[in-house]
C-alpha positions, -999 to +999 in steps of 0.1 A: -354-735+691-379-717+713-395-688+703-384-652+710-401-638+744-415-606+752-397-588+782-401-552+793-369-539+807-371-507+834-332-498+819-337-465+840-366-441+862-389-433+836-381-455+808-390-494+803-384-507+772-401-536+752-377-564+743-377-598+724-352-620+739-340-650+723-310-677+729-293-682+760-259-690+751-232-674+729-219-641+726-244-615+727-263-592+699-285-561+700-307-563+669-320-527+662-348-525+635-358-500+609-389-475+607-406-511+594-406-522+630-399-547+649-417-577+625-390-567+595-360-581+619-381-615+630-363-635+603-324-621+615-335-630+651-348-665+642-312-677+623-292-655+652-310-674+685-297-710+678-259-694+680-260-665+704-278-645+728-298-619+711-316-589+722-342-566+702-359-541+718-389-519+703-376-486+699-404-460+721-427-449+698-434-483+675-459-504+684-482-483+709-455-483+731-448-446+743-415-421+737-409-402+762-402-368+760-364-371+767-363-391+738-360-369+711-331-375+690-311-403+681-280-396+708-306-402+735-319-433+722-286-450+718-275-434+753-312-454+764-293-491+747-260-487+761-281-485+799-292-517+786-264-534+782-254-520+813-287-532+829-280-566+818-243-565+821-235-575+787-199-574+770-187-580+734-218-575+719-225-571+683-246-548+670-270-549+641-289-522+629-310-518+596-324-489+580-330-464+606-316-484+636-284-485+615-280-450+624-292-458+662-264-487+659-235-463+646-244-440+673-245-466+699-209-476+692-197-443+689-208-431+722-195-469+739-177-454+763-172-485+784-162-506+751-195-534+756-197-536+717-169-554+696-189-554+661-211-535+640-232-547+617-253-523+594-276-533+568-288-502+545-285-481+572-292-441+572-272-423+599-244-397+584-254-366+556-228-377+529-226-355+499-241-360+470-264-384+481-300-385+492-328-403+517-354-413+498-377-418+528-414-441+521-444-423+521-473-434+518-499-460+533-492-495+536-502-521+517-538-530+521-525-569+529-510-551+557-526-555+593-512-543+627-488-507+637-456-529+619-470-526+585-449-552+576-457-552+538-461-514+532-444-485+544-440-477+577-471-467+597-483-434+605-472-440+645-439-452+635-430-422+608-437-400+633-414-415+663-387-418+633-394-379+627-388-374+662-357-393+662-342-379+634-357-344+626-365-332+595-330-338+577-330-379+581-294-377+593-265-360+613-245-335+596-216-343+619-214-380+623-193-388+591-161-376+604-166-391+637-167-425+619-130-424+617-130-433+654-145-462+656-123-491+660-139-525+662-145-545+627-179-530+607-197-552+581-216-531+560-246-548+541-267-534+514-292-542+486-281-537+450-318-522+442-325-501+474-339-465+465-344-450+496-306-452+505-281-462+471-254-484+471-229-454+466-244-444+499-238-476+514-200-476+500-194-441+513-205-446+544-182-480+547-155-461+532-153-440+565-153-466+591-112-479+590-121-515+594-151-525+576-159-543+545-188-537+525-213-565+509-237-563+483-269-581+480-272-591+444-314-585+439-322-575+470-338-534+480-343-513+510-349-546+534-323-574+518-333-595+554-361-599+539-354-601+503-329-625+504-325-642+539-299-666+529-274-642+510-272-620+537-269-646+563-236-660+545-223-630+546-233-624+585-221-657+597-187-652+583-186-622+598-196-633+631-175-665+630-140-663+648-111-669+622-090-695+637-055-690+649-029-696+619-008-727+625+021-718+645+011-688+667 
């Protein structure tokens, strides 16, 4: 397998964005990482590449690269995917989104107008304000191990907090998504850690609970970042997702 490269995209005037591409073949998937950056999805991309054509861009604002002013919330940076897709004329795509670009994800699919994505994929994502529940968001610096804007091993960095600030304003979600989730029709796998503490699993169950064709998939042992955590639980529970179910015999 060859390693992921480094593109930069101009999707539109005024806006490149940074992307890994990987695979060449298959059907295709937008990876969309959390406020960890884009290091915390490496391993997903590595075990997706092999199978499928996969695309993960640096949301503006990680990594030194810039946000531009028209990029302020998180309808904007979804509307800034979907012109990639466009741009590269891609068509039953998956989409994965973890932690923060869980909520990017969602919004992506809800605003598909032109019905590119087929699947959604969230793992411990943030996104809707549900009831009773609360966003413990990382503070803090990273771990001293920890070298480079990703932070990989500690919270996220300084840069990054602030882009996911600007993304998301000070609540950490969207009072009005949750209804909207009614809407979306395509199947939704819905992934999450049994120890996470920034987001709970009776988040994660609530938020599944919404979507009217999803099923929901603990990660025995795993926290905030189960991708991580434990790889290969949450790639058997991927791969069946993303694996057609074959025709019963006789139709």
């Amino acid at each position: 397998m060859t390693a992921p490269h480094q593109r930069t995209i101009p999707v539109r005037p005024g806006l490149d964005l940074d992307v890994r591409a990987a695979g060449t073949s298959g059907s295709p998937i937008l990876v969309l990482h959390g406020g960890a950056g884009p290091s915390s999805i490496s391993p997903l991309i590595d075990h997706l590449a092999p199978e499928h054509r996969v695309i993960a861009p640096t949301h503006p604002g990680w990594e030194g690269t810039v946000r531009p002013d028209d990029l302020d919330c998180v309808p904007a940076l979804a509307a800034a995917y979907l012109d990639l897709l466009g741009h590269l004329s891609l068509s039953d795509v998956t989409v994965i989104g973890t932690s923060f670009g869980g909520w990017v994800a969602t919004q992506t699919v809800l605003d598909d107008r032109e019905g590119r994505i087929s699947k959604l994929v969230l793992m411990d994502a943030i996104g809707p304000v549900i009831p009773g529940q609360q966003i413990t968001v990382p503070t803090g610096p990273p771990a001293p191990a920890a070298t480079g804007p990703a932070a990989p091993q500690g919270g996220p960095s300084a840069q990054s907090m602030a882009a996911m600030h600007a993304y998301a304003g000070p609540a950490m979600g969207d009072a009005g998504m949750l209804p909207r989730l009614s809407t979306v029709t395509c199947p939704v796998l819905v992934i999450w850690g049994t120890d996470d503490t920034v987001v709970t699993p009776d988040f994660g169950r609530a938020y599944a609970a919404e979507f009217p064709h999803a099923r929901f998939a603990l990660i025995p042992g795993a926290g905030h970042l189960p991708i991580r955590e434990k790889p290969e639980t949450v790639f058997t529970a991927l791969d069946s997702f993303l694996t057609p179910r074959a025709p019963a015999a006789g139709r």
